[in-house]
N, C-alpha and C positions, 0 to 999 in steps of 0.2 A: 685167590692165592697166587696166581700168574702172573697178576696186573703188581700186585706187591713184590714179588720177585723183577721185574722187569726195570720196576721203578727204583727199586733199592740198587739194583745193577748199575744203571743208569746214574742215579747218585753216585752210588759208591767211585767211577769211572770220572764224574766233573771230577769229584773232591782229588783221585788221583793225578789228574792232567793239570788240578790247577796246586798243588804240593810238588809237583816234580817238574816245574815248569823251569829254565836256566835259570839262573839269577845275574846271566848277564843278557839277560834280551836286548831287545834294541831304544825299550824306554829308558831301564837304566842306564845303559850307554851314555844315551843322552842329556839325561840328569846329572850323573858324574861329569860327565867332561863339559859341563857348563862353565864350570870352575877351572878345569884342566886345559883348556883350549891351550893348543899350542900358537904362540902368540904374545899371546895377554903378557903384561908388562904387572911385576909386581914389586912394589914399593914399601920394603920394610923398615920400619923406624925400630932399636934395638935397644933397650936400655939394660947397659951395663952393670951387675951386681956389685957392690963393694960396701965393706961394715958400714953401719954408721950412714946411711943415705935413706932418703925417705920417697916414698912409692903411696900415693892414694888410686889402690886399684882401681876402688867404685864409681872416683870422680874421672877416672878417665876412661872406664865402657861405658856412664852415663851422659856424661859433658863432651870431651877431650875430642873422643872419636868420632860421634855424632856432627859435633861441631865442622870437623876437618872433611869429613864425607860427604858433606852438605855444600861443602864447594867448589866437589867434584861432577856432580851432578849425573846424566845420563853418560858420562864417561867411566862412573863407576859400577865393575859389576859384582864387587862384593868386598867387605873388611872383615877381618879376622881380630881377634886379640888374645895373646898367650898368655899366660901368667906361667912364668920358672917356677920350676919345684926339685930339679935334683939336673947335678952335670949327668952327661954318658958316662963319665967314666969313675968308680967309687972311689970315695975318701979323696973328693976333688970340688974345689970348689963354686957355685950356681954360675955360670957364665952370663946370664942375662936373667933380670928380676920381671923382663914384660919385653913382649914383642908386640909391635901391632904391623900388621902388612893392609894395603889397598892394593887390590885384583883393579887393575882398568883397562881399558883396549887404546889408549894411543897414551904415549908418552910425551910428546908435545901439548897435548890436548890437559894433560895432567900438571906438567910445571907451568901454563897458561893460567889455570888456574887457582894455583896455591901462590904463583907469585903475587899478585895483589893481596894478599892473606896473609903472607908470610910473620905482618910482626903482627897481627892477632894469635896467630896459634903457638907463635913462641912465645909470649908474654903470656897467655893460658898455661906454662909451663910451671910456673911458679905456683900455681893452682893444685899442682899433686905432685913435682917431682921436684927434685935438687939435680937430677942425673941428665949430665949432655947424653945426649941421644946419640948412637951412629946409624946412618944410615944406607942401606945399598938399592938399589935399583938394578931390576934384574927382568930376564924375559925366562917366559917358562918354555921346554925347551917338551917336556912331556909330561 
């Protein structure tokens, strides 16, 4: 009965240390801010909502972005893509029907390589969208 009690304590005691453990320890930390790094140079391509314009989502998370990432190579450390669903502010209307952004670590290293590309991925445009893209290049700051 002692060895039961001891051990059940003992249980009970992991189960508590490992439930009340921070949720920003220093693995997460560094999980999170893999993407975060202050630095990294990210590159949003923004396509603008308006009636009447046409958007193949699927063909460009399966093709579009794959494609353009792949000739980025080990300068990239991650792509994102948003799809619009409502402005901030109500009874206003979608500012952007799709974002896609590239997370990279050098910006030279980056227009290096999409320049030889350039009229590949814009002629893949016609492939899911009618919409000029705008785009900004930007550093993340935090």
């Amino acid at each position: 009965m002692k060895n039961k009690l001891i051990v059940s304590l003992l249980l009970l005691t992991l189960c508590y240390t490992g439930l009340s453990q921070d949720i920003s320890s220093p693995t997460i930390k560094n999980h999170s801010s893999a993407v975060t790094v202050k630095g990294l140079i990210k590159v949003s391509i923004m396509y603008p909502f308006s009636e009447n314009t046409d958007f193949d989502m699927e063909y460009y998370e399966t093709k579009h972005m794959p494609m353009v990432a792949g000739y980025l190579g080990s300068n990239l450390v991650k792509y994102t893509i948003e799809k619009g669903l409502a402005s901030g502010i109500p009874n206003t209307p979608l500012p952007f029907i799709a974002i896609g952004s590239f997370y990279v670590k050098n910006l030279k290293e980056y227009q290096a390589s999409i320049g030889p590309n350039i009229e590949t991925i814009r002629s893949d445009f016609s492939n899911y969208t009618d919409i000029r893209p705008v785009i900004l290049v930007s550093e993340i700051l935090k």
